[in-house]
N, C-alpha and C positions, 0 to 999 in steps of 0.2 A: 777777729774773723766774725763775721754776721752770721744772725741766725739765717737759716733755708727757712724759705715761707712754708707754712704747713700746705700739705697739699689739699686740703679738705678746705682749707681760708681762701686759696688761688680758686677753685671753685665753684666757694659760695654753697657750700653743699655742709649737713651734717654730720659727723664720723659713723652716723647708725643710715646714712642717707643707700637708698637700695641702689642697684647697677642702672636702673630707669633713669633714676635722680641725677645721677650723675652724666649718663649719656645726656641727658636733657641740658644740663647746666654747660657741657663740654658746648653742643651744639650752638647755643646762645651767644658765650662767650667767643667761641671759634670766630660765628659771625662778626661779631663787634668788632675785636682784636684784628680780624687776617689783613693783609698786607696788600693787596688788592684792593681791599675798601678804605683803607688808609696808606696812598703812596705818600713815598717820602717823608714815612713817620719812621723811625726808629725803635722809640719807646713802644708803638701799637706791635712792632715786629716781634720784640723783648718780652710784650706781655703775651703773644699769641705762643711763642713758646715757650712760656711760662704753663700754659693752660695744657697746651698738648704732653708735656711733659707729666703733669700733675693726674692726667687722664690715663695716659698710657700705663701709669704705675698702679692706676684705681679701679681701672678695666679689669686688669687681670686678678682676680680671687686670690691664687699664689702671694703675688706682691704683693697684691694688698694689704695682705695678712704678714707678710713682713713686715710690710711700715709700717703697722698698729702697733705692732710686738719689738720694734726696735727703734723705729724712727728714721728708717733710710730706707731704699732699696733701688740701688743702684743710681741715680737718676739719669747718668749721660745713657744708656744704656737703651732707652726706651726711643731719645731721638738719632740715635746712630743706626737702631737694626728696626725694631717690630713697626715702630706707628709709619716709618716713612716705604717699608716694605708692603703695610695696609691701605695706605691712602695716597702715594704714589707723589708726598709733597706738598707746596701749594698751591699748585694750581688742580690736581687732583680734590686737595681735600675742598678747594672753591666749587668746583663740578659740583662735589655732592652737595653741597647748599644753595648754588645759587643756578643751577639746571644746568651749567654747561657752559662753554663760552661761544656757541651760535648753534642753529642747524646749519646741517649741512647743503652743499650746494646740489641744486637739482640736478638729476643727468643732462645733459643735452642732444644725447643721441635719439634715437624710435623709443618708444614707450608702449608696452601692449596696453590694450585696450580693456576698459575694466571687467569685470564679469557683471553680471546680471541674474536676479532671480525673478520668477514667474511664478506665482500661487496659481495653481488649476484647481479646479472642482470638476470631479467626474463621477457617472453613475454608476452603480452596480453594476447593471448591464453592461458598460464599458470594460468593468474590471471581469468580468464572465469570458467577453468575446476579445477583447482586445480593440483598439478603436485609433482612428487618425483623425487630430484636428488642426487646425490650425489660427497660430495664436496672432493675436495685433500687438508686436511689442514696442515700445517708446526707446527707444536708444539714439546714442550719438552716431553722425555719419559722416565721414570723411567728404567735407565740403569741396562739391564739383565744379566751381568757380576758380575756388585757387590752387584745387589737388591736395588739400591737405599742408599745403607750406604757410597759408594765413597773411599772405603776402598777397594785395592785389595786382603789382607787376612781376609777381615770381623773384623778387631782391631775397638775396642770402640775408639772416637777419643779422645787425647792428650788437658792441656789443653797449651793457647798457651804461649807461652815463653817471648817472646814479651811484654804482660801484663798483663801478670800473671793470664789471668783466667776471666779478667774485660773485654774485648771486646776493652778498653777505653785508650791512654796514653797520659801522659802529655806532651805539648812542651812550649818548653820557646824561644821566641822572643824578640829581640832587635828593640824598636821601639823609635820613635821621645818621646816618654811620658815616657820609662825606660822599663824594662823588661817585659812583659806580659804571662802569664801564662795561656795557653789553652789546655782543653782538645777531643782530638779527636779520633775518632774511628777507632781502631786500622789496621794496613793496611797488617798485617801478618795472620787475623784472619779472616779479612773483618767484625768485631763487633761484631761473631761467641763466642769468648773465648775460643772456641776448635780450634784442626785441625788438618787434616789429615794424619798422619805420614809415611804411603805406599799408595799413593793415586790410584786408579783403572786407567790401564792403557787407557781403554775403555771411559771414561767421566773425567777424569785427576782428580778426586776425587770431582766431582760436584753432584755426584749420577744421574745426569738425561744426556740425550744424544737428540740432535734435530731428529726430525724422523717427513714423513710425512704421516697421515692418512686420511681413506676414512672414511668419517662420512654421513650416510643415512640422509638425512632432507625430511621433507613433508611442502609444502607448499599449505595452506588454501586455499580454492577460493573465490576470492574478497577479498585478503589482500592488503592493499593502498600500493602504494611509498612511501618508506623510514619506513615501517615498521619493526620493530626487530624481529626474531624470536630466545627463549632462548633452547640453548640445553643443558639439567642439566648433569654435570658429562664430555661434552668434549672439555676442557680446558685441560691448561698444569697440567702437571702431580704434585703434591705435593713432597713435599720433607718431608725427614724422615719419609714416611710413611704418610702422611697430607692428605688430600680427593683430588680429581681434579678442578679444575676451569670450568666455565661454557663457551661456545662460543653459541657467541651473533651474527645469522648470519641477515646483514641489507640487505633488499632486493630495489634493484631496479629495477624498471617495464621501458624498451625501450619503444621509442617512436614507434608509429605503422603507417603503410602507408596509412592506410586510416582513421583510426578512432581515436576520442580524447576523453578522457574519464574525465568526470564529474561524481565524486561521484560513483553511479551504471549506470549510463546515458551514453552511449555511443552517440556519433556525428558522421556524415559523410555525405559528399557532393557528389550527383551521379547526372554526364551531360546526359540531355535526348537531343532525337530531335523535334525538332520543330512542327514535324506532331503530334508526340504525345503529345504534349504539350498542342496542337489543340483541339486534335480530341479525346482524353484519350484513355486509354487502360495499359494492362499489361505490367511493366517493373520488371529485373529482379534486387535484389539491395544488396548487400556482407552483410556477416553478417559474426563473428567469428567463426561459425560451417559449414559455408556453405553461398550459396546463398539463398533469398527468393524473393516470389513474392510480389511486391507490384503493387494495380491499381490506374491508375489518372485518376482522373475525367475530362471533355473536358475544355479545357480554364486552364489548370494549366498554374501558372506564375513562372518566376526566383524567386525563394528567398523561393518559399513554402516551407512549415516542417512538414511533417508525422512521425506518430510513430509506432513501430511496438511493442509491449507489451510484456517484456519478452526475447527481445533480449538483451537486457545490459549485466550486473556483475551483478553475484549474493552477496548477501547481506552475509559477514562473518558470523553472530548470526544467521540470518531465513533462509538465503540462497535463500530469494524472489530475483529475476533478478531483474533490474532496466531496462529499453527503450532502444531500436535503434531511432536515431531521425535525420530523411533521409530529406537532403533539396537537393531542384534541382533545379538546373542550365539548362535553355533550351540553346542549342548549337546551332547555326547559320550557315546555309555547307558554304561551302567556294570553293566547286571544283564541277558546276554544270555540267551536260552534257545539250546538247542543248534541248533538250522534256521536259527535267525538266526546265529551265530556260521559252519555252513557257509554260507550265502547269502555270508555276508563275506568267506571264505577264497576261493570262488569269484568274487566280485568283486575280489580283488585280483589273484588269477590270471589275469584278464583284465586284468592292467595299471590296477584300481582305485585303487591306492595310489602309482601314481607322481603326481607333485607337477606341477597344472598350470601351466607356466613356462618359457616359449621358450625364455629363455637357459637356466636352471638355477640354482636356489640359489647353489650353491657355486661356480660359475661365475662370480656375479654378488661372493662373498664373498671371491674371490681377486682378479677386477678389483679391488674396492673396495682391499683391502691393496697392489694393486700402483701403485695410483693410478690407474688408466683409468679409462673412460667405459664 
């Protein structure tokens, strides 16, 4: 009685070889061996299931570990139940190495029409009020010459010649492993099985023709950045009669010169001067409808943040506005005239320039180093 070839020698792999190694070496082998790349071999049949055999029992940890430890483990076992219940056979385990044995055939019925996406750019002030415009989009159009059939005397199409009707044809390739046998989708038909035998001068027998349209859009008020908006029905056109595809127009909101928007919360920074900073009083402060009034109270500092209620983005679902949220910058002149320069000298001479602050700056910056409160 002969010896069983080692499984680890069938292959090619080392007894400490990891589960990689071995899938990798199965893969290889599979290829070379299978029965499909060698018809009418026997021997190629013999050694391909030699290999899946030798895989099937090295895959699994379990067995594995029996056949280290004994020198068997099972071997009909592994082509009677598991590897042919995982890989579904020969022709299954070809699929997974060699893609497949064609695409498939195209429908031939209507076909909807593709979708479509629109990048917008919108303003602020669009997203505040809400706003309608309207877009120039490039899409396909069901060619008005032959109605969309691609036919210039209206003939039912032909089927194709080429292959018969199947979309699909065989090629046979000369490769390093013997002949290979693929099927692919046919290139006279485009995978159709019909075609067109007087094709419409006007769309060259494609039924549809590029054309560009004006599509109305309305956009919401207070729709974010980078929102979608779906317009049903204007997409490219279907074929053989098929519905239209949808366009998907994404909006984007520019950035604005003064204000930054959080949420419904609008932001912005307004430089006063110093008197008023002082002395408070009314300033006026931009808002996206206009100007408004806001008052400061006397002693306002750099950095304060008012709100004004109602000035934001209104909210998409309630349409509640969100805040304007005004912070100010006191401004420092820089180009005095001489009456204003003594006004200043005498305001500081009056104790203008001392620093209002119970404790004291430095007071507070020496606690701080010596660790107090």
């Amino acid at each position: 009685m002969s010896r069983r070839r080692d499984y680890y020698e069938t292959l090619g792999v080392s007894h400490s070889a990891t589960q990689e190694e071995i899938k990798r070496a199965f893969r290889s082998l599979a290829r070379r061996h299978h029965p499909d790349v060698n018809p009418n071999d026997p021997e190629a049949e013999t050694r391909f299931k030699e290999v899946a055999e030798a895989y099937e029992v090295l895959r699994d940890p379990a067995r594995r570990r029996n056949y280290d430890r004994f020198g068997t483990a099972d071997p009909g076992a592994g082509m009677a139940g598991d590897f042919w219940q995982d890989f579904g056979g020969f022709q299954d385990l070809f699929d997974m190495f060699f893609g497949g044995r064609g695409a498939a055939v195209r429908p031939q019925g209507p076909r909807r029409g593709s979708d479509l996406r629109y990048h917008l750019h919108i303003s602020l002030e669009e997203v505040a009020s809400g706003a309608e415009r309207t877009l120039a989009v490039p899409r396909a159009e069901t060619c008005e010459q032959c109605d969309g059939t691609g036919s210039g005397s209206g003939a039912a199409p032909e089927p194709c010649r080429r292959c018969g009707g199947h979309g699909q044809v065989e090629e046979i390739a000369s490769t390093p492993f013997g002949r290979l046998s693929t099927i692919t989708t046919c290139s006279a038909c485009r995978g159709e099985g019909v075609v067109i035998t007087d094709p419409c001068q006007a769309c060259g027998g494609g039924g549809r023709r590029p054309r560009e349209a004006e599509v109305p859009v309305s956009i919401p008020a207070g729709v974010e950045d980078g929102a979608a908006l779906r317009i049903e029905g204007e997409g490219e056109a279907g074929e053989r009669g098929g519905p239209r595809g949808d366009l998907y127009v994404v909006l984007s909101v520019e950035p604005h010169e003064f204000f930054a928007r959080q949420g419904r919360d609008l932001r912005c920074e307004v430089p006063i001067p110093f008197t008023k900073a002082a002395l408070g009083g009314e300033i006026q402060v931009p808002t996206l409808e206009g100007e408004d009034q806001l008052t400061l109270p006397a002693g306002t500092q750099t950095g304060r943040s008012f709100v004004l209620r109602g000035r934001g983005l209104p909210d998409p679902r309630t349409g509640v506005r969100g805040s304007l949220h005004v912070e100010v910058r006191v401004v420092t002149p820089t180009h005095l005239s001489p009456r204003q320069k003594e006004l200043l000298a005498e305001f500081a001479s009056e104790g203008g320039d001392e620093i209002d602050d119970p404790k004291g700056w430095f007071a507070r910056v020496r606690d701080a180093l010596r660790g107090e409160d």
